[in-house]
N, C-alpha and C positions, 0 to 999 in steps of 0.2 A: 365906750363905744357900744353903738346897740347889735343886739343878735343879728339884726337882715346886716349891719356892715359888713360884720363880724365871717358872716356867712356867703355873702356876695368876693368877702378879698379869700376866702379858704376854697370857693366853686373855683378862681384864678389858679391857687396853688394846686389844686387838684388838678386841674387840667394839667400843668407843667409837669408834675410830680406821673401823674398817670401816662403823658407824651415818653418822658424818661423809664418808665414801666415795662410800656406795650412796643416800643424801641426794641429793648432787652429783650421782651419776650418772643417778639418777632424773629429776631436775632438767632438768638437759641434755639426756638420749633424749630426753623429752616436747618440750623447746624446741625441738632443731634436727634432733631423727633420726638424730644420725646416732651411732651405738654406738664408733667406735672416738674422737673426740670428747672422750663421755662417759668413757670409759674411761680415758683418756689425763690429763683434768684432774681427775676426782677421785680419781686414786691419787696425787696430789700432793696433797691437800687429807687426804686420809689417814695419807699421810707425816711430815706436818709433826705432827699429832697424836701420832703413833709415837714419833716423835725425841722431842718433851717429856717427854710423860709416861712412857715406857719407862725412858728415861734416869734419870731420879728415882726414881722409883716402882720399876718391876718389877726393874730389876738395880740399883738404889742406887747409881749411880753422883753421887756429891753433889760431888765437886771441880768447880767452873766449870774449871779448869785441865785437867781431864782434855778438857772438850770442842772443846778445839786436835786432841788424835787423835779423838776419838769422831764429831765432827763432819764430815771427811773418809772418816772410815770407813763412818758413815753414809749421808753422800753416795755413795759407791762402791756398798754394797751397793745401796740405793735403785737406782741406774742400772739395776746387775745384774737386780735383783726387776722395777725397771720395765718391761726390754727378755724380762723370762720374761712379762710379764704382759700387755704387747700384742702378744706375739708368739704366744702359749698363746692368746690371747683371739681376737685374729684367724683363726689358725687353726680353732675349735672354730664359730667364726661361719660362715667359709666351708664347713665340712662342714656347714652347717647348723641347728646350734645355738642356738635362743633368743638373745639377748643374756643374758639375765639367769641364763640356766643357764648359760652361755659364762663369766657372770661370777662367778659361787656358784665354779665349777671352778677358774677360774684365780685367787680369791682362797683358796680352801683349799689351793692346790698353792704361793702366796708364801709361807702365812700358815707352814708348816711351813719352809721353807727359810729365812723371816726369821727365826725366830726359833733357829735353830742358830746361823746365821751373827752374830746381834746376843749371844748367849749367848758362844761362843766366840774371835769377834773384835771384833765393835764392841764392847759392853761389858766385856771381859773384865777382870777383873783385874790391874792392873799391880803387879809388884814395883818396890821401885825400885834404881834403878843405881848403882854406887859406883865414881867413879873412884880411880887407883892411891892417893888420898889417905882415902878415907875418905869422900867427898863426894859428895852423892848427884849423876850426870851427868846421868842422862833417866831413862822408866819405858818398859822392854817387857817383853811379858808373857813372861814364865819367862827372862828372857835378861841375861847379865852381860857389861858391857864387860871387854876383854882389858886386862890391865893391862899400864903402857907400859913395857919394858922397856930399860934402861940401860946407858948402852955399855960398863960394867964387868962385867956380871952376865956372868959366867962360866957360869952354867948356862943363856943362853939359846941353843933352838935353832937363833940367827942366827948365833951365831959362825962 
């Protein structure tokens, strides 16, 4: 699948994942006032939507087995995206910024950074791995294990 697909089915999820977000967040300012709050718990309520449906859907990643790495990786960036996103968000509050402009900003400034980083590392691609026998060992993306070298082999450069 090429990148504009790739990136035309993930603008989709974004949208949905962000509608379930800004729901939340709405939700919350009205309840308790208080913006970062709001911010805080429904980009976890976004998240979780991200993960499914990206996964499947926008980059086709269909192996349940693949989501041992993808789900980690996930989680990492999420952190990443989360600590840009109430730290962007707070910041842009205390210079005085709306909440809801605060929020438009620092969801357009993840929504680009997630989705490089879930194109090129959470869902990327795995080849898979061949140990010295032929057999596949693990899957990273572009990388091949070193085959084990034997205490005979004359041409290695351990001797």
């Amino acid at each position: 699948m090429t990148i504009a697909t790739q990136f035309v089915k993930y603008v989709f999820v974004a949208l949905l994942s962000a509608a379930s977000d800004w729901v939340v967040f709405a939700a919350l300012l009205a309840a308790f006032g208080s913006p970062m709050l709001a911010q805080a718990t429904s980009r976890i309520f976004g998240a979780v939507v991200s993960f499914g449906v990206n996964k499947y859907w926008s980059f086709q990643s269909l192996q349940h087995r693949q989501a041992l790495i993808e789900g980690p990786r996930f989680f990492a960036l999420f952190v990443a995206s989360y600590t840009l996103s109430l730290s962007l968000f707070a910041a842009l509050t205390f210079w005085g910024m709306s909440p809801y402009l605060a929020k438009l900003a620092t969801d357009t400034t993840c929504f680009f950074f997630n989705f490089l980083v879930m194109r090129f590392w959470v869902y990327h691609p795995r080849r898979p791995v061949q140990d010295d026998q032929g057999r596949q060992a693990a899957s990273f993306p572009g990388k091949r294990l070193s085959p084990v070298l034997k205490a005979d082999d004359r041409s290695s450069p351990l001797r």
